[in-house]
N, CA, C and O atoms as a MOPAC input file, in Angstrom:
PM7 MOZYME 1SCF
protein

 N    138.30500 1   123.98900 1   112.17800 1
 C    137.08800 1   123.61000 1   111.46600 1
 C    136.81600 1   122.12400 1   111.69300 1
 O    137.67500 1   121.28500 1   111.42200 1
 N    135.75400 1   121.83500 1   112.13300 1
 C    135.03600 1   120.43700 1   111.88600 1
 C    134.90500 1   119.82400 1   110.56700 1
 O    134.38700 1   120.38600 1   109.60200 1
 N    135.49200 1   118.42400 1   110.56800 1
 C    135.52800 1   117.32300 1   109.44700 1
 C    133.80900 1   117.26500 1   109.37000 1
 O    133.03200 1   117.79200 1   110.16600 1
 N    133.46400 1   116.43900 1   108.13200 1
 C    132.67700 1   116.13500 1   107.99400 1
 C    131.85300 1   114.48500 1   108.73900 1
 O    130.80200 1   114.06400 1   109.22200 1
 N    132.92200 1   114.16900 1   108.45400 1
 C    133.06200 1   112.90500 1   109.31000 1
 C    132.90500 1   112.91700 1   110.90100 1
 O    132.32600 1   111.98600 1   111.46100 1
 N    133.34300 1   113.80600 1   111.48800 1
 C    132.72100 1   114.45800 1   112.99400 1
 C    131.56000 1   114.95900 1   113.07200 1
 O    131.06300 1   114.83300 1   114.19200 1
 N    130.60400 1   115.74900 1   111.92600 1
 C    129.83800 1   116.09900 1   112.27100 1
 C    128.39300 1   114.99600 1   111.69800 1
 O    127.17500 1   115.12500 1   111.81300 1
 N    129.07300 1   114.16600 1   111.20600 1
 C    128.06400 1   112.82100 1   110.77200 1
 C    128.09100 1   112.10200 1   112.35800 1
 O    127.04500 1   111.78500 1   112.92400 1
 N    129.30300 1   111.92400 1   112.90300 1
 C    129.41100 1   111.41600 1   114.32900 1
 C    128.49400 1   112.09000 1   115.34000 1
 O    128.05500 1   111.48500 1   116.31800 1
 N    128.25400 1   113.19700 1   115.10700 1
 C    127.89500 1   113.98000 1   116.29600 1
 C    125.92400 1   113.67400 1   116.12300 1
 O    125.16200 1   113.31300 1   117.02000 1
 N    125.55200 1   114.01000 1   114.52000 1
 C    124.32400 1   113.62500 1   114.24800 1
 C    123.81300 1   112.38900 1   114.37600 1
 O    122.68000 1   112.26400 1   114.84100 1
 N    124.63100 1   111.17200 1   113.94900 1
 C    124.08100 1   110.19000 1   114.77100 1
 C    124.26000 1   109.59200 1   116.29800 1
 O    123.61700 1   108.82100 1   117.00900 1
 N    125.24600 1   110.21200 1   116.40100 1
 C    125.13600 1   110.31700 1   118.29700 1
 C    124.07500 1   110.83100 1   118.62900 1
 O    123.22500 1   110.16200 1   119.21600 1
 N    123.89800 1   112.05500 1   118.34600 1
 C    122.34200 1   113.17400 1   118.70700 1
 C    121.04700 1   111.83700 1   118.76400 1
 O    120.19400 1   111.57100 1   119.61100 1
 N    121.41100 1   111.19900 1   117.41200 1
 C    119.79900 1   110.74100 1   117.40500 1
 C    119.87900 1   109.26200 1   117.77100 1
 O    118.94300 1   108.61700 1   117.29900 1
 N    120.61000 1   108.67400 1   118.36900 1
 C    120.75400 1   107.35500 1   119.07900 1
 C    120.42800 1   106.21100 1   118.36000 1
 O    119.82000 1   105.22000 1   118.76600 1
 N    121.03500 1   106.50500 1   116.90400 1
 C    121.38600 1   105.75800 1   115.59000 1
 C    119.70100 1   105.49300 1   115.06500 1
 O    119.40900 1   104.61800 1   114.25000 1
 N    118.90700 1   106.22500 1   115.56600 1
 C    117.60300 1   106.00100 1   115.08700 1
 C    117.56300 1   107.11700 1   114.18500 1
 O    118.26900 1   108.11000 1   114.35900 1
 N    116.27500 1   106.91100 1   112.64300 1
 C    115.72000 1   107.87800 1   111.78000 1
 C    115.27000 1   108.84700 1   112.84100 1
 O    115.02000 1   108.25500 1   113.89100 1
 N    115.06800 1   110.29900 1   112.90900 1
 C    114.38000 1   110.97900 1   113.66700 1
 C    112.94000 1   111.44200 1   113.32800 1
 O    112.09200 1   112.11100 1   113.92000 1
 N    113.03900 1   110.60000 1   111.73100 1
 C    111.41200 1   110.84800 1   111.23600 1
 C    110.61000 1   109.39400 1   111.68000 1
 O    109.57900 1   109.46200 1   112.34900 1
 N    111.01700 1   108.44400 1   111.36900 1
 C    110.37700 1   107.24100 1   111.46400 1
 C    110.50800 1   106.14800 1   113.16000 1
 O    109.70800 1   105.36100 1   113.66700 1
 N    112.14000 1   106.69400 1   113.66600 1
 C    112.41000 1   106.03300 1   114.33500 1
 C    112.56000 1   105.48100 1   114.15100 1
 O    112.09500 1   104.78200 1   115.05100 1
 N    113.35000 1   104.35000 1   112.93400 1
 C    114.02400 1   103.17900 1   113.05700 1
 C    115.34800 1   103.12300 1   113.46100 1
 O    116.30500 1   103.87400 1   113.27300 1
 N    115.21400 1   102.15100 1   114.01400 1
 C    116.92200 1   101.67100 1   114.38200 1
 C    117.77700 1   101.77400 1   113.08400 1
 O    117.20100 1   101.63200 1   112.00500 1
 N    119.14900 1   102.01800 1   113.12400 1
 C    119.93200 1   101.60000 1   111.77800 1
 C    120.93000 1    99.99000 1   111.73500 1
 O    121.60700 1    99.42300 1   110.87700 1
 N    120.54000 1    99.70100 1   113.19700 1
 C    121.02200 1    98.20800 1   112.98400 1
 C    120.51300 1    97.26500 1   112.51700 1
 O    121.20300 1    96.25100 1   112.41200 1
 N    119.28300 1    97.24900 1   112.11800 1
 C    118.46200 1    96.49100 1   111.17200 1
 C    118.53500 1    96.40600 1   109.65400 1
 O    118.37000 1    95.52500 1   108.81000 1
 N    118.94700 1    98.08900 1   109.67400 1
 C    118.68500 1    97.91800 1   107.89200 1
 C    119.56400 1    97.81100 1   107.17000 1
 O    120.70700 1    97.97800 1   107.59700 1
 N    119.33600 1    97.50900 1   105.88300 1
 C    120.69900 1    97.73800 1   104.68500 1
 C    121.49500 1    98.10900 1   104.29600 1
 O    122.53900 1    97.58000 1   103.91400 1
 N    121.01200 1    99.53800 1   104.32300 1
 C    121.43100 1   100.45900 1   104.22900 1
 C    122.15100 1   101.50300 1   105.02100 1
 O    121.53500 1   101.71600 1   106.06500 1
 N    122.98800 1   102.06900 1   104.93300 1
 C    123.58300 1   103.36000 1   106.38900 1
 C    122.37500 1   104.68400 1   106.06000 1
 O    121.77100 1   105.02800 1   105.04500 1
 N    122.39800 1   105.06000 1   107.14000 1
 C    121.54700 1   106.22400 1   107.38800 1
 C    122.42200 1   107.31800 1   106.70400 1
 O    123.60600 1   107.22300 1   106.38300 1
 N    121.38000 1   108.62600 1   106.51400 1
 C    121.89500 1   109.60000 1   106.32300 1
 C    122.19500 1   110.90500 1   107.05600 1
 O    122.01700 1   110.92200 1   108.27400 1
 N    122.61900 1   111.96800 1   106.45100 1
 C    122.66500 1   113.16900 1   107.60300 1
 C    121.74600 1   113.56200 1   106.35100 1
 O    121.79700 1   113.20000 1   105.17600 1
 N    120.87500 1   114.44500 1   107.03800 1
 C    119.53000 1   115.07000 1   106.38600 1
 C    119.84100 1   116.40900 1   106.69000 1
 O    120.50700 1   116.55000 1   107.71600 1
 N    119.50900 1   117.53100 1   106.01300 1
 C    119.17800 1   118.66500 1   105.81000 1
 C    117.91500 1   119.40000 1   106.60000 1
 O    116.99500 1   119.52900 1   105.79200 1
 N    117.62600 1   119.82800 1   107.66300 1
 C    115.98000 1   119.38200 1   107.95800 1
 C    115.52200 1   120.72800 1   106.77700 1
 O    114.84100 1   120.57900 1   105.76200 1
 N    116.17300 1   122.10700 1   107.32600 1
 C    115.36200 1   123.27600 1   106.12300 1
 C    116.59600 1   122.36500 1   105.14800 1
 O    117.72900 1   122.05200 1   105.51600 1
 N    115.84400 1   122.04600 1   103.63000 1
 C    116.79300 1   122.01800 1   102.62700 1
 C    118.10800 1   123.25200 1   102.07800 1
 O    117.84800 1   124.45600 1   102.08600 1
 N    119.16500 1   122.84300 1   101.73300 1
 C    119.88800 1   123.90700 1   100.99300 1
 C    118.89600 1   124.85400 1   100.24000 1
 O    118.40900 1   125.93200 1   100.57900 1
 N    118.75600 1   124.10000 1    99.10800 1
 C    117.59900 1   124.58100 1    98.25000 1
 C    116.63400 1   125.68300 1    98.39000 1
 O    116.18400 1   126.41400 1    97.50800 1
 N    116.34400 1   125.67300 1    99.93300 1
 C    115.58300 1   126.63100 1   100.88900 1
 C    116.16600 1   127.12300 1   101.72500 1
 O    115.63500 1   127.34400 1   102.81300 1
 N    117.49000 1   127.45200 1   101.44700 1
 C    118.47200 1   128.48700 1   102.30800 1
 C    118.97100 1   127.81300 1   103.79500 1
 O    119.54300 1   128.54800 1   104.60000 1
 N    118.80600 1   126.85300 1   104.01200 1
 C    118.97800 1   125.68900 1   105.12800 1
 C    120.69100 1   125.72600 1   104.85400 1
 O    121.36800 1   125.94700 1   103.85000 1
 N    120.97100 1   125.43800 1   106.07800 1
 C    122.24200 1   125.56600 1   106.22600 1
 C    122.55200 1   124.36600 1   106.41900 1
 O    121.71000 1   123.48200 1   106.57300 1
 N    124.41600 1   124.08900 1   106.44700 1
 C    124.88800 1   122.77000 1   107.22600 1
 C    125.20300 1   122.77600 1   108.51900 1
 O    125.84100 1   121.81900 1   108.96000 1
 N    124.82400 1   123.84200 1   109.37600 1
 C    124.62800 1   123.60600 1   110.68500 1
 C    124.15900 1   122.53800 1   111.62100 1
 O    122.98600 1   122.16900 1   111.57700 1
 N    125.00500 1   122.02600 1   112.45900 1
 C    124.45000 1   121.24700 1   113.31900 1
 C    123.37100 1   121.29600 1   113.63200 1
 O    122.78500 1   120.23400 1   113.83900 1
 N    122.72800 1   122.47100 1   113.78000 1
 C    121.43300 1   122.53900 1   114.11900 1
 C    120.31500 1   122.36100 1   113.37900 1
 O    119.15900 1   122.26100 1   113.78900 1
 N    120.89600 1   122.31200 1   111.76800 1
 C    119.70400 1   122.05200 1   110.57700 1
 C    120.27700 1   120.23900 1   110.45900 1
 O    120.16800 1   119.70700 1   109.35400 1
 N    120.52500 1   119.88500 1   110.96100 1
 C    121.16500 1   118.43400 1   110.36100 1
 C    120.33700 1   117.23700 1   111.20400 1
 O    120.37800 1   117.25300 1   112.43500 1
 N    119.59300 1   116.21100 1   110.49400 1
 C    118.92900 1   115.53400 1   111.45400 1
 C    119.94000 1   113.79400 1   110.47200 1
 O    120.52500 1   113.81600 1   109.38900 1
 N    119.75800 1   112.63000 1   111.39300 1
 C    119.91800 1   111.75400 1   110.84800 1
 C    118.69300 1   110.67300 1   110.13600 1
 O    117.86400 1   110.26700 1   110.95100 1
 N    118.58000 1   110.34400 1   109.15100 1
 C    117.55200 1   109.87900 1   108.31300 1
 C    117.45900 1   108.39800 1   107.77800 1
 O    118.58200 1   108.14400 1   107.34300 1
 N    116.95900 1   107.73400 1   107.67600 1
 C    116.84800 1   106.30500 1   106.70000 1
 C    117.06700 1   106.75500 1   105.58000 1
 O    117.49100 1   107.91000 1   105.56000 1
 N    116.88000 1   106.07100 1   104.29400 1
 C    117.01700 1   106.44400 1   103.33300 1
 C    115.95300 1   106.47700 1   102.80700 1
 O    116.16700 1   106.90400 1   101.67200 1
 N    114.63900 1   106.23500 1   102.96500 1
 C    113.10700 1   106.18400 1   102.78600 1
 C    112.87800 1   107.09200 1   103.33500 1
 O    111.93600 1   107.57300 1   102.70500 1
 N    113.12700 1   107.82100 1   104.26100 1
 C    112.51300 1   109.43900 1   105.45400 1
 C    113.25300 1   110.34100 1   104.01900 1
 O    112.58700 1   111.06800 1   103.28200 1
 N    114.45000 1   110.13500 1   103.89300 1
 C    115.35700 1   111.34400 1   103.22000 1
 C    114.83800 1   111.80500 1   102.31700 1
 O    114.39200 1   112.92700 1   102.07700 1
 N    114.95600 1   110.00200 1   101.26500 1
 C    114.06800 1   110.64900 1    99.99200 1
 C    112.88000 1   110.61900 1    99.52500 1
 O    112.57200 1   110.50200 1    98.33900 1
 N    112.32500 1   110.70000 1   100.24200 1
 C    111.17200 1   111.01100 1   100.25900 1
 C    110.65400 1   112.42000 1   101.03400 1
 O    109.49700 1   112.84000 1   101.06900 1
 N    111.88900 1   113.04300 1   101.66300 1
 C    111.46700 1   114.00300 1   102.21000 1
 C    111.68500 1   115.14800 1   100.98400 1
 O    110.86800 1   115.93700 1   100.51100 1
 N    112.90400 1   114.96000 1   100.70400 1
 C    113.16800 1   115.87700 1    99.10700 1
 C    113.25500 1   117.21100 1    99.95400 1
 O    113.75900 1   117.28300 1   101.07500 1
 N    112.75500 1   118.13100 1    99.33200 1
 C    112.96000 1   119.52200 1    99.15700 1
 C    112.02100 1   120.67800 1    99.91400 1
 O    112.30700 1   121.78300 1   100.37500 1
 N    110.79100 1   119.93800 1    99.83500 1
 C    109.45000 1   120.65900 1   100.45500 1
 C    109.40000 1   120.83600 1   101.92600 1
 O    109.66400 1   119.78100 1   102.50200 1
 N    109.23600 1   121.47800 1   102.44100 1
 C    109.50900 1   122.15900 1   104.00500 1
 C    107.39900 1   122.23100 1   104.15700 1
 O    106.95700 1   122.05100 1   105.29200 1
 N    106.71900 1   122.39700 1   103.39700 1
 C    105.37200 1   122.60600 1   104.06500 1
 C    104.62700 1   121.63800 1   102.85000 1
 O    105.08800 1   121.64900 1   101.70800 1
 N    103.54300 1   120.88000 1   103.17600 1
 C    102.83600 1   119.59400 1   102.41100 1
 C    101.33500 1   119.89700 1   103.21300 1
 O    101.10500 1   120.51500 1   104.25200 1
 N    100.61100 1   119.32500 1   102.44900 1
 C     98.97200 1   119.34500 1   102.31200 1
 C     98.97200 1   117.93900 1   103.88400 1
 O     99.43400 1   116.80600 1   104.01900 1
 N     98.08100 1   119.01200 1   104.86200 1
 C     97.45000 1   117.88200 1   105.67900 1
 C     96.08900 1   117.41900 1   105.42400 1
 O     95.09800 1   118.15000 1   105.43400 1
 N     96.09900 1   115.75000 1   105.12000 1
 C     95.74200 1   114.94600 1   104.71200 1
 C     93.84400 1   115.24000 1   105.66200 1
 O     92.74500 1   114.77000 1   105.36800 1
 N     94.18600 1   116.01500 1   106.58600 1
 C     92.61200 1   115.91200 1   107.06000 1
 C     92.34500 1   117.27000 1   107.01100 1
 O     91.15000 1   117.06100 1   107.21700 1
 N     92.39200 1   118.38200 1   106.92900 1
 C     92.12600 1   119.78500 1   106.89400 1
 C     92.35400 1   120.21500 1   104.77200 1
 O     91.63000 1   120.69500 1   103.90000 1
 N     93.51200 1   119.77100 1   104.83500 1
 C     93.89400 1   120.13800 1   103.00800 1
 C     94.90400 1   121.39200 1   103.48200 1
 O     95.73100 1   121.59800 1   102.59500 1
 N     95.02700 1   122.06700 1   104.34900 1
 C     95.92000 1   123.43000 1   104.62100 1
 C     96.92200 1   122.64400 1   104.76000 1
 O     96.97100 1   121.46600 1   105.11300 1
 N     98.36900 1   123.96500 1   104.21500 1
 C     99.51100 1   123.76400 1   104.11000 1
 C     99.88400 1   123.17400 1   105.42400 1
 O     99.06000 1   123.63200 1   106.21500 1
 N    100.71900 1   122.38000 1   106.07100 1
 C    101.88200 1   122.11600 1   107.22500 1
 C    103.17200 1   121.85100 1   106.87200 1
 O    103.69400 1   121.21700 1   105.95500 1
 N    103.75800 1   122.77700 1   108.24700 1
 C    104.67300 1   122.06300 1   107.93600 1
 C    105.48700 1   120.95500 1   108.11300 1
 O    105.31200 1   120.57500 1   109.27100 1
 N    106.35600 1   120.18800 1   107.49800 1
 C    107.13100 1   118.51600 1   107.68500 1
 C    107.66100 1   119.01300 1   109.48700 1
 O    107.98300 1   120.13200 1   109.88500 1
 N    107.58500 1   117.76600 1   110.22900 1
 C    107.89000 1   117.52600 1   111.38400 1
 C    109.71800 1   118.01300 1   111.41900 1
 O    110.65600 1   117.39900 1   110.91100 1
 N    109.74100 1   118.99800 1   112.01700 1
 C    111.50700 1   119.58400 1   112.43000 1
 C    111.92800 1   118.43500 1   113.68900 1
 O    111.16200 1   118.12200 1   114.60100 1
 N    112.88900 1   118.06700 1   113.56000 1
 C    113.13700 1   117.07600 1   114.41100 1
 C    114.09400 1   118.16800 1   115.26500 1
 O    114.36300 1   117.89200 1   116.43400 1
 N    114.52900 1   119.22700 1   114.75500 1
 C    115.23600 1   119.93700 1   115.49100 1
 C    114.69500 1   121.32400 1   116.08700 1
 O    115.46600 1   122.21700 1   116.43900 1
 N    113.45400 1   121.41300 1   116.16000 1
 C    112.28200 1   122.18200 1   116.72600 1
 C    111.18700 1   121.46700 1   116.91600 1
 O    110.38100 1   122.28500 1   117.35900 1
 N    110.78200 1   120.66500 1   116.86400 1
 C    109.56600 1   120.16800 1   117.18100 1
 C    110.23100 1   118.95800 1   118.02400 1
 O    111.40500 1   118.59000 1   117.97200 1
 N    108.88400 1   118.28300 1   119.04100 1
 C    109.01900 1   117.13000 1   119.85600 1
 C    108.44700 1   116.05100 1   119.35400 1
 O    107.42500 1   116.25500 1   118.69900 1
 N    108.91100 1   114.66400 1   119.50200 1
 C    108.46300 1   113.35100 1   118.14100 1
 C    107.19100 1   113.44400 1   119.12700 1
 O    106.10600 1   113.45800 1   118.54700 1
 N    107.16800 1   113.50900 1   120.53400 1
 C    105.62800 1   112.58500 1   120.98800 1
 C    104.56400 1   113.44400 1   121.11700 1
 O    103.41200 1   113.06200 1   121.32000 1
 N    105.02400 1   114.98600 1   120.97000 1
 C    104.01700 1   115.98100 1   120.55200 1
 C    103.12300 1   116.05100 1   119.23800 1
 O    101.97100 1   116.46700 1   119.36100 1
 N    103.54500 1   115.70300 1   118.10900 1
 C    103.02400 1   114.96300 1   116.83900 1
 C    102.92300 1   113.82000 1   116.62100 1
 O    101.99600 1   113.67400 1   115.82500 1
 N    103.41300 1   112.78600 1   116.91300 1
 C    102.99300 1   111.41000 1   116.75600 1
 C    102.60300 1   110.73600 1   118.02500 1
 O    102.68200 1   111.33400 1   119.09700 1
 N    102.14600 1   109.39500 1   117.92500 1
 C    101.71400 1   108.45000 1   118.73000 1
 C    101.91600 1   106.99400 1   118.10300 1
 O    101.63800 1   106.64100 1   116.95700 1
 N    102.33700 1   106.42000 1   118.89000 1
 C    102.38600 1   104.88800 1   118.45800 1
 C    100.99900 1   104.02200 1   118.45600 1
 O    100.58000 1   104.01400 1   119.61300 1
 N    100.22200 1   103.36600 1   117.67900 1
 C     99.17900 1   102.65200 1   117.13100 1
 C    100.12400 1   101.25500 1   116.79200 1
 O    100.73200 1   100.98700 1   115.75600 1
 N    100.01700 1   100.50600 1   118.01100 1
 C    100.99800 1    98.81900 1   117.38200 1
 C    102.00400 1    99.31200 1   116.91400 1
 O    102.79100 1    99.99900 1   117.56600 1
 N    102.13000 1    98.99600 1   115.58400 1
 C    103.32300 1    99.08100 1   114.71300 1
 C    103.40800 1   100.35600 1   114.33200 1
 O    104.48000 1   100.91900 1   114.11300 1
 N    101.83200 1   101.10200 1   114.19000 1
 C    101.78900 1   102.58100 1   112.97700 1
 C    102.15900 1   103.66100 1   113.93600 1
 O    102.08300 1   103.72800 1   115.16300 1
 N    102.57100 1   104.46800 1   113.04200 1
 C    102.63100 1   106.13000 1   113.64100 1
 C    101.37800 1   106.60700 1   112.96900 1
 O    100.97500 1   106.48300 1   111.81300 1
 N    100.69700 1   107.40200 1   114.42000 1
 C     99.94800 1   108.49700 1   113.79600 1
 C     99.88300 1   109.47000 1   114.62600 1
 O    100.03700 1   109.71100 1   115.82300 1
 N     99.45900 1   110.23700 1   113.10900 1
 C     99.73400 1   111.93300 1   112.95800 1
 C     98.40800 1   112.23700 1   114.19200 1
 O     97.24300 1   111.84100 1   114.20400 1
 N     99.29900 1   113.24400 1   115.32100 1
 C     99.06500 1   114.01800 1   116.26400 1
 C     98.03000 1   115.19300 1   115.88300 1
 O     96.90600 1   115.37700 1   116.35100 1
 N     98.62700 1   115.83600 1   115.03700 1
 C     98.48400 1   117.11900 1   114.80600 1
 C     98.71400 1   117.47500 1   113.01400 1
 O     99.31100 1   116.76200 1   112.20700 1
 N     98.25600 1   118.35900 1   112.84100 1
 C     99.14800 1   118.61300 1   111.30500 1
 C    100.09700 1   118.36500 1   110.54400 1
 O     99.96600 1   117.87200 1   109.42400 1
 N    101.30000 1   118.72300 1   111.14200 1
 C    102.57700 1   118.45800 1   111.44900 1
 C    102.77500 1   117.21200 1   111.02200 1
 O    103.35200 1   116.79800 1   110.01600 1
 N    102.01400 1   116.43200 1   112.24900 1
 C    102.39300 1   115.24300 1   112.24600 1
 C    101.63800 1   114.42700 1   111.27200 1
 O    102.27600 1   113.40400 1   111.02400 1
 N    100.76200 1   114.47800 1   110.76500 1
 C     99.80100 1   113.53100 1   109.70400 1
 C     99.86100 1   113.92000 1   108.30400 1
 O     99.29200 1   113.20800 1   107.47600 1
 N    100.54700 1   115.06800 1   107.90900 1
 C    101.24800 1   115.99900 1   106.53000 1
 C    102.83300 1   114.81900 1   106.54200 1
 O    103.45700 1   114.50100 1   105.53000 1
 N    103.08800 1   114.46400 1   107.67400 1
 C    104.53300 1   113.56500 1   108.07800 1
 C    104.57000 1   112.70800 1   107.52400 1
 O    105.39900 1   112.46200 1   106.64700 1
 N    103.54700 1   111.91300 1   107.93900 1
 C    103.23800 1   110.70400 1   107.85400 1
 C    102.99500 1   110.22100 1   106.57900 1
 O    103.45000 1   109.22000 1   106.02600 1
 N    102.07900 1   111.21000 1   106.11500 1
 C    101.44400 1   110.52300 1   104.93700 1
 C    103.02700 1   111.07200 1   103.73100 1
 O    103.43300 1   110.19000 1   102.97400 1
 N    103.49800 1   111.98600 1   103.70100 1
 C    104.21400 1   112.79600 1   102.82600 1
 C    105.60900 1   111.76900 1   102.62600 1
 O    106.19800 1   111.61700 1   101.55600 1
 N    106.16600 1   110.76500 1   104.62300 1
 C    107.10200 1   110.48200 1   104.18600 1
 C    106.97200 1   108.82000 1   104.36900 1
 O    107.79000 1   107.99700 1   104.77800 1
 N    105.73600 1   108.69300 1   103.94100 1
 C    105.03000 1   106.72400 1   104.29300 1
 C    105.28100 1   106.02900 1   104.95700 1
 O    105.54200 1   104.85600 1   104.69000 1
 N    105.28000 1   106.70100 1   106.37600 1
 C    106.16600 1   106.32700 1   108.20100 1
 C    105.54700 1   105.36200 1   108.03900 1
 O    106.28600 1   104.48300 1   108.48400 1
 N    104.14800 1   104.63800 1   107.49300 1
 C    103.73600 1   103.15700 1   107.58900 1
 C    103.32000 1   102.29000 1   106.85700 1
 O    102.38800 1   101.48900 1   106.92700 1
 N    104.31600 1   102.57500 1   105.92400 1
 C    104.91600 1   101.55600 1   104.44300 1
 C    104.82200 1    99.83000 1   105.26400 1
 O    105.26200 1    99.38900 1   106.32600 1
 N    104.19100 1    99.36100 1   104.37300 1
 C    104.38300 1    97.92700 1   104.66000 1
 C    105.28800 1    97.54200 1   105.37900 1
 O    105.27600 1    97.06200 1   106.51200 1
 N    106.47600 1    97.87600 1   104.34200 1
 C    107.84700 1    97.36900 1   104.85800 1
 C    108.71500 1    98.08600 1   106.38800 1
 O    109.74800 1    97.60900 1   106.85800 1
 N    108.23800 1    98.87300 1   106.74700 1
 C    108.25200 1    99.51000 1   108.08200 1
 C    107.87700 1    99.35500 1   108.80300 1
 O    108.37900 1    99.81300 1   109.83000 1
 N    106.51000 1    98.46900 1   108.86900 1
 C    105.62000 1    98.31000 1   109.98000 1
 C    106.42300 1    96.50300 1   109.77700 1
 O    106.13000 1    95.81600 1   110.75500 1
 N    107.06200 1    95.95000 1   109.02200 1
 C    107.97600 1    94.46000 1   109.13200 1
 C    108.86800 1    94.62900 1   109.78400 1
 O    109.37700 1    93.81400 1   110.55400 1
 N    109.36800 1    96.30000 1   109.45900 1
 C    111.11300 1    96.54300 1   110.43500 1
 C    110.74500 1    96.44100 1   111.98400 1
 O    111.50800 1    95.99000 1   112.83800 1
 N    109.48800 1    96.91600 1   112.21100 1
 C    109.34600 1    97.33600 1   113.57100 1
 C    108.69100 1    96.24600 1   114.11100 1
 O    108.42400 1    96.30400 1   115.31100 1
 N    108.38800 1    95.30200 1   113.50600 1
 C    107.96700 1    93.61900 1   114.25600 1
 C    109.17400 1    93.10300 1   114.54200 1
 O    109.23400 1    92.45100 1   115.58400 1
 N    110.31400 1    93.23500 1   113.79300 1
 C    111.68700 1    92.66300 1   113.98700 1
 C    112.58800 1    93.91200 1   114.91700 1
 O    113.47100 1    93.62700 1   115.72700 1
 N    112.25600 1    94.95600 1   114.67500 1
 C    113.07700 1    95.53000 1   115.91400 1
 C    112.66600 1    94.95700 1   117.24400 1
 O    113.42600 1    94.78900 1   118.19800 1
 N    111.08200 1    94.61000 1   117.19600 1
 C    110.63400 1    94.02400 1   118.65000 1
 C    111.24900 1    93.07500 1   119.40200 1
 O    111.58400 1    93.01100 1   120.58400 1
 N    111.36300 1    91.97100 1   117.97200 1
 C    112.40500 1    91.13100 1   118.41500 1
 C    113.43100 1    91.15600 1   119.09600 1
 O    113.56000 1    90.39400 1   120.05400 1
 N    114.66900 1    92.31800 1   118.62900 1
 C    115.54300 1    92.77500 1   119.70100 1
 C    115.58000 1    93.72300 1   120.65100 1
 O    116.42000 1    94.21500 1   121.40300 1
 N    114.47500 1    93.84100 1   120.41700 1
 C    114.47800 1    94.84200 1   122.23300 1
 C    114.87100 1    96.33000 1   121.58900 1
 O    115.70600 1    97.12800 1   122.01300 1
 N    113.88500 1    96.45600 1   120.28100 1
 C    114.56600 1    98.10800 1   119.83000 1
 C    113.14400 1    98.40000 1   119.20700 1
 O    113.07300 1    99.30000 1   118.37000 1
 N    112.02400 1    97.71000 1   119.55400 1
 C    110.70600 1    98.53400 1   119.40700 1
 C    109.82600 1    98.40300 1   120.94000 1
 O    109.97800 1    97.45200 1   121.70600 1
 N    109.25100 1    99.11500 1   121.09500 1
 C    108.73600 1   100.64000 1   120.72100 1
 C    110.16300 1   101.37300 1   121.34200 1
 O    110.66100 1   101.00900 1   122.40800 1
 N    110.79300 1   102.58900 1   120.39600 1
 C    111.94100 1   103.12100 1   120.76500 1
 C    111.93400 1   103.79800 1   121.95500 1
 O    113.03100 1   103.90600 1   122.50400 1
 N    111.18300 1   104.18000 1   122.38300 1
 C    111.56100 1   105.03900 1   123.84100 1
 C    110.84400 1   104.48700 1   124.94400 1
 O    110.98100 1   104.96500 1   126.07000 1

């Protein structure tokens, strides 16, 4: 059986120490990242490697529990961006500093998990600084 501690290794290996919702680096921030749930327990989501994404702590909690959220330009249900089924540049696009929503998906994302909070669009002037914005 796999430690837990290996499979935190393996999730932020997967995601190249970046949020997989926001894309921030985790060498910038305060805080340590998390391992995220993408379907919640709550919603029968497993701890499978394959449900497990790595998170900031602003993507996480703020992502909470809800798997489908109101898009902000239609009003119909979407659902939150799967980092482990869906592609980041298929729903988003980089605008300078902002992310914006692609598609449903992606703008239910955005707005649901505040990818362009003040203070995010500061992280990503200073990731520039070191050569860790724009991430890909």
């Amino acid at each position: 059986m796999i430690s837990w501690q290996e499979i935190v290794r393996q999730v932020e290996d997967r995601a190249g120490g970046r949020c997989e919702y926001c894309r921030m680096h985790q060498s910038l921030q305060g805080a340590t990242f998390h391992v995220e749930h993408v379907v919640p327990r709550a919603a029968g989501g497993s701890s499978d490697l394959e449900n497990l994404a790595w998170a900031c702590p602003g993507c996480n909690l703020r992502k909470s529990d809800p798997v489908k959220v109101r898009d902000p330009e239609s009003g119909a249900l979407a659902p939150l961006f799967n980092p482990r089924a869906d592609q980041w540049s298929a729903h988003f696009a980089w605008q300078g500093y902002s992310i914006v929503g692609l598609t449903a998906v992606g703008r239910a994302t955005v707005v649901t998990l505040d990818l362009n909070h003040r203070r995010r669009l500061l992280v990503r002037q200073a990731e520039e600084l070191f050569g860790l914005f724009p991430p890909y």
